[in-house]
C-alpha positions in Angstrom: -91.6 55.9 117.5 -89.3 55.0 114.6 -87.8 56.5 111.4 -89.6 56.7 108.5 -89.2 57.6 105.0 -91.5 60.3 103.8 -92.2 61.5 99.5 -94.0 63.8 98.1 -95.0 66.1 95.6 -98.2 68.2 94.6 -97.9 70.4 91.0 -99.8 73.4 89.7 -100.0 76.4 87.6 -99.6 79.9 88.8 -100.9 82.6 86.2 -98.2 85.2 87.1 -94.6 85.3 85.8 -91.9 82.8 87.0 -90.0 85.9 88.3 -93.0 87.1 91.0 -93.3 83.3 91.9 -89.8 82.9 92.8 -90.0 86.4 94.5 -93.0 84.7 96.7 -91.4 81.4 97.6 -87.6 82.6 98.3 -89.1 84.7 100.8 -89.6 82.3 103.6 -90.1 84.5 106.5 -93.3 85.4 104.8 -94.7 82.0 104.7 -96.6 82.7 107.7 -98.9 85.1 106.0 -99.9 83.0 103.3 -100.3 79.5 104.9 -100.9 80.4 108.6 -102.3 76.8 109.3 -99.0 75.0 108.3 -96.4 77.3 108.6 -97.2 78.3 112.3 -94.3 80.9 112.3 -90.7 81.9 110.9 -88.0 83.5 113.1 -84.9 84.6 110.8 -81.4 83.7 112.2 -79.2 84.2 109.5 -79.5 86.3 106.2 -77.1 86.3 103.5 -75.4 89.2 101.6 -78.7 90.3 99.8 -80.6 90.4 102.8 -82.7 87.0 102.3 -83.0 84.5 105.1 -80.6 82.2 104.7 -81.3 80.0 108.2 -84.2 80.2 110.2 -86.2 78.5 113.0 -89.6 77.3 111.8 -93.0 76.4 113.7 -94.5 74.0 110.8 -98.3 72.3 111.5 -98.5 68.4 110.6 -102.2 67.3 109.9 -102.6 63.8 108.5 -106.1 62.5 109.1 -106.3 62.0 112.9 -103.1 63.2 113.6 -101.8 67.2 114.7 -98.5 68.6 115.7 -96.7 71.5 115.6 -93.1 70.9 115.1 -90.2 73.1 115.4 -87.4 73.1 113.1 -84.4 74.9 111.8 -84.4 75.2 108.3 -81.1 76.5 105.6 -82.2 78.0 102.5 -81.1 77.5 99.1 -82.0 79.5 96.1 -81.3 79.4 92.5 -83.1 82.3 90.8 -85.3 81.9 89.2 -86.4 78.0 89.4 -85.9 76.7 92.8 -85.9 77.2 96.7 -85.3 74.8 98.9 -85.5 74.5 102.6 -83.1 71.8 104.4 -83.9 70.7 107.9 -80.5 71.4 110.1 -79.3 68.3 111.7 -79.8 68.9 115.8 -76.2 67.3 116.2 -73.8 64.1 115.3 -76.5 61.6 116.4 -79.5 63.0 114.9 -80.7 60.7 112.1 -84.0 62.9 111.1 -84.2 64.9 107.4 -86.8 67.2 105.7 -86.2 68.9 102.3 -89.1 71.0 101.0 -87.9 72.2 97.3 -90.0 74.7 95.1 -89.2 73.9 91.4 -90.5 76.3 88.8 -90.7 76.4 85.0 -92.1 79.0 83.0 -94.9 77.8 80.8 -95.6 81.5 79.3 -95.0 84.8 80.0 -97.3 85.0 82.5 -97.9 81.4 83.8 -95.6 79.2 85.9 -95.9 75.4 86.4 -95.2 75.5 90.5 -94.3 71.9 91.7 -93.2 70.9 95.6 -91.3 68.3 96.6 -90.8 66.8 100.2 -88.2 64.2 101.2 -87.4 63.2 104.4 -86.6 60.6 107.1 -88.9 61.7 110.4 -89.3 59.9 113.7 -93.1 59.2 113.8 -95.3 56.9 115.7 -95.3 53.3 114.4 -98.9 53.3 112.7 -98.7 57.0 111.1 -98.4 56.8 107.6 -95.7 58.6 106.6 -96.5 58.8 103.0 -99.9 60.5 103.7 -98.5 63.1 105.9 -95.9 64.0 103.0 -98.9 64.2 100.6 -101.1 66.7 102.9 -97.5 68.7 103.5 -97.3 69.2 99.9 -100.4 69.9 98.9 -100.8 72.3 101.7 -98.1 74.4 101.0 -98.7 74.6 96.8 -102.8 75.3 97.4 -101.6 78.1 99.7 -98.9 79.0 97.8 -101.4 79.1 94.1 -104.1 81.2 96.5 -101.7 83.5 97.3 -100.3 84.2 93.7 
């Protein structure tokens, strides 16, 4: 195994209003129900004043060619309404070198269409020949096709 740095992004357009967008993708507990294949499940451990999970544990599926996994997770939220969300793996302690950041950016195009665009960053522990890259790419464009069918 050894660290690698993974980047991608994948970019649509929703035809709904950025407002119902960012109502979909800030509410991550849901996730499940729209994109049961990668997001295997959300459990909610924390929600903020408003009620929104703020820190939850995450089952998310990897599939990159050959390879499958299902890989658990906590994940904090951050939200700035109405143009981004943005899930941030929590470190499992001091010595834990791994990092994941899936952000949702959004930009209203018209008043009922929504350029959707996510981004993933990370450093993951992954077996020497997997690439990386390509698992970022299927991540991302897993979560935005869901994310576009489900709008």
């Amino acid at each position: 195994m050894a660290l690698k740095d993974l980047s991608a992004s994948a970019s649509g357009e929703a035809p709904v209003a950025i407002e119902r967008c960012y109502a979909h993708l800030s509410d991550v507990e849901r996730y499940p129900q729209w994109y049961p294949s990668g997001a295997r499940s959300v459990t909610v451990r924390e929600r903020d004043q408003d009620g929104a999970a703020q820190l939850v544990d995450a089952v998310l599926a990897v599939a990159a060619g050959p390879l499958r996994r299902e890989v658990a997770l906590r994940l904090a939220v951050e939200r700035q309404p109405p143009s981004s969300v943005t899930v941030v793996r929590v470190a499992g302690g001091r010595d834990d070198r791994e990092r994941l950041e899936i952000s949702w950016t959004l930009v209203s195009v018209a008043a009922a269409q929504t350029q959707i665009t996510v981004a993933l960053r990370g450093r993951i522990d992954v077996p020497m020949l997997v690439p990386a890259d390509a698992v970022a790419r299927e991540i991302a464009s897993g979560f935005l096709q869901a994310a576009l069918r489900a709008l």
